[in-house]
C-alpha positions in Angstrom: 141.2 84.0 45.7 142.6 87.5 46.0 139.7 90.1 46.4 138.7 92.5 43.3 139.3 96.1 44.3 138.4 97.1 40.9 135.0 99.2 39.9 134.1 96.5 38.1 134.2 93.5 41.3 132.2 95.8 43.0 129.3 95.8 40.4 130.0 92.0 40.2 129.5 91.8 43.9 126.2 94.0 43.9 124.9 92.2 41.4 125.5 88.7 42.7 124.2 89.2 46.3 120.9 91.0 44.4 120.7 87.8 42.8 121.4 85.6 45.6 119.6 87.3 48.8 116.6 88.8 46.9 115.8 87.0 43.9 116.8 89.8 41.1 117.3 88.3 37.8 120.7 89.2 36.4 120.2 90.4 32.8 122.9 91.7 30.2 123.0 95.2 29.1 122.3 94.1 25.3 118.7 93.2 26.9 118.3 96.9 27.2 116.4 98.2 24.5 117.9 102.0 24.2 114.8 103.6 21.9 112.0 102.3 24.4 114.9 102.9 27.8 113.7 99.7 29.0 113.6 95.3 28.5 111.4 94.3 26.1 111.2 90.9 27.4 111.1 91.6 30.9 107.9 93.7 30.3 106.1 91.3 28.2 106.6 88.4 30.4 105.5 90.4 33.2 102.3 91.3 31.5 101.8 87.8 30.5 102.2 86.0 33.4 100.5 88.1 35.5 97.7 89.3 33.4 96.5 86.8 30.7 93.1 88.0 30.5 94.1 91.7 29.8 97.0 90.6 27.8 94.6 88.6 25.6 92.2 91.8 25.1 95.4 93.1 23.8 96.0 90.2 21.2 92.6 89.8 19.8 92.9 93.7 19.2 96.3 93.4 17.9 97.1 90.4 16.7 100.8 89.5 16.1 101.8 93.5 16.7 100.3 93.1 19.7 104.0 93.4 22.0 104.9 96.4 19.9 101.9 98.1 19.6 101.6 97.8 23.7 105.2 98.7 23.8 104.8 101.6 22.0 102.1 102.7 24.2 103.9 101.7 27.2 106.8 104.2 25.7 104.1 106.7 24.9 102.8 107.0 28.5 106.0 106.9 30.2 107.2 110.1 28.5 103.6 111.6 29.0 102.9 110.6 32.6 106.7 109.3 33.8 107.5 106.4 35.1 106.1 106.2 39.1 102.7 107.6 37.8 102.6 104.3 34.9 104.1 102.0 38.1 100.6 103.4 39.7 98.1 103.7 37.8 99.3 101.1 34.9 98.2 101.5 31.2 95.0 101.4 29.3 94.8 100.5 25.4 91.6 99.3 23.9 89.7 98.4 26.6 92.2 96.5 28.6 93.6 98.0 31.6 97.7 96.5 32.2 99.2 97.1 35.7 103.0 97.5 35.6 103.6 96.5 38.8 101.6 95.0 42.1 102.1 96.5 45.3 103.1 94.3 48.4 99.3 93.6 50.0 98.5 94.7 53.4 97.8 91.5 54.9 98.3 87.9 53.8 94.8 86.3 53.6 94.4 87.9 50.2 96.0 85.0 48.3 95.4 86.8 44.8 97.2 90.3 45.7 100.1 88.0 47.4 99.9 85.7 43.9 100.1 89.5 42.0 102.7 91.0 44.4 104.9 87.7 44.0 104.6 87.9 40.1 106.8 91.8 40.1 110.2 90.7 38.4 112.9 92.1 39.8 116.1 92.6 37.5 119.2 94.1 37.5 122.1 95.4 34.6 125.6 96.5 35.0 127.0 98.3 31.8 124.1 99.9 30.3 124.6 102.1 27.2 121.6 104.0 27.3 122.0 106.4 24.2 122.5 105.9 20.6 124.2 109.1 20.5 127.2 108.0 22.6 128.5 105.1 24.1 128.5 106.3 27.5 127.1 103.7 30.0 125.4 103.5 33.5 127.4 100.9 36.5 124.1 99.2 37.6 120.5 99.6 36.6 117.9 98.0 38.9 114.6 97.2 37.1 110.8 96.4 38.0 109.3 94.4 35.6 111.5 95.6 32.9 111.2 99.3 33.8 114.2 101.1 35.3 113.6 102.3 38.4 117.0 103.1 40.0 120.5 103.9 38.4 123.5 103.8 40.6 127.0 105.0 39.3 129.8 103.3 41.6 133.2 104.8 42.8 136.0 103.4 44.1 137.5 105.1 46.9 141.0 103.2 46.3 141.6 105.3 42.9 140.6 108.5 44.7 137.6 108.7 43.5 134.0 109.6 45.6 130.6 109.8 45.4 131.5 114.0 44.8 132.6 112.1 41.1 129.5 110.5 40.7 127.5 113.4 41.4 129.0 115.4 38.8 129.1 112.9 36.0 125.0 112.7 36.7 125.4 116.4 36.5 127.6 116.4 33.0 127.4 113.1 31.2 124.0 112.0 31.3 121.3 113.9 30.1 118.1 114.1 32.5 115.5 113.1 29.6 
């Protein structure tokens, strides 16, 4: 099977050995939800599995809004606070208190903060339109339990292009907010 030189075989590539060495979920671009810049479903199973008790302070609050009112605050705290500070420090809404992601523990004999730690979903997207005002897209997004965390725009050095071109369409095409 020849090799693909193209853009696109190296995304597949990047994605697959994500997948295959470190355990990254592969999730389709269509999972992105564009008005929140994140996956719904990613961030609520997150929450759910690792956080049941909190969760549930959220449902009994909530109800059946309960994923869109957290959502929505989720959203509403990003764009206050940014992202890294909400990876931190988590969320709080009516009493419960929702950690977005667990750090890797110190040691080992804590078998709850290893439980935790183990629970972070680690995803990643190729193709992501990101705007509803164009239909530009990003190569690969990595996420942390639903939250993007890194974007990466590949070049292919056999159509002349570097990472000088990647540079500037951060700089030109995408809008820093």
């Amino acid at each position: 099977m020849p090799t693909n030189t193209r853009e696109i075989g190296f995304e597949e590539f990047i994605e697959g050995e994500l997948a295959r060495l470190h355990g990254y979920r592969v999730r389709v671009a269509s999972q992105f939800d564009k008005a929140l810049a994140l996956d719904r479903e990613l961030v609520l199973d997150f929450v759910a599995h690792t956080q049941a008790e909190e969760w549930q302070k959220l449902v009994t609050q909530y109800g059946d809004e309960a994923p869109a009112q957290f959502l929505a605050r989720l959203d509403a705290e990003v764009k206050e606070r940014g992202v890294l500070s909400v990876l931190r420090e988590g969320v709080r809404d009516r009493g419960a208190h929702i950690r977005i992601a667990f750090w890797k523990p110190e040691s080992t004999m804590n078998d709850e903060a290893k439980r935790d730690y183990d629970g972070n979903i680690l995803s990643v997207m190729r193709q992501v339109r990101y705007s509803d005002q164009n239909e530009n897209s990003i190569d690969l997004v990595l996420l942390l339990n639903g939250l993007p965390i890194f974007t990466i725009e590949l070049k292919n050095q056999l159509t002349g292009q570097s990472v000088k071109d990647a540079i500037r369409q951060y700089q030109t095409d995408r809008d820093p907010k």
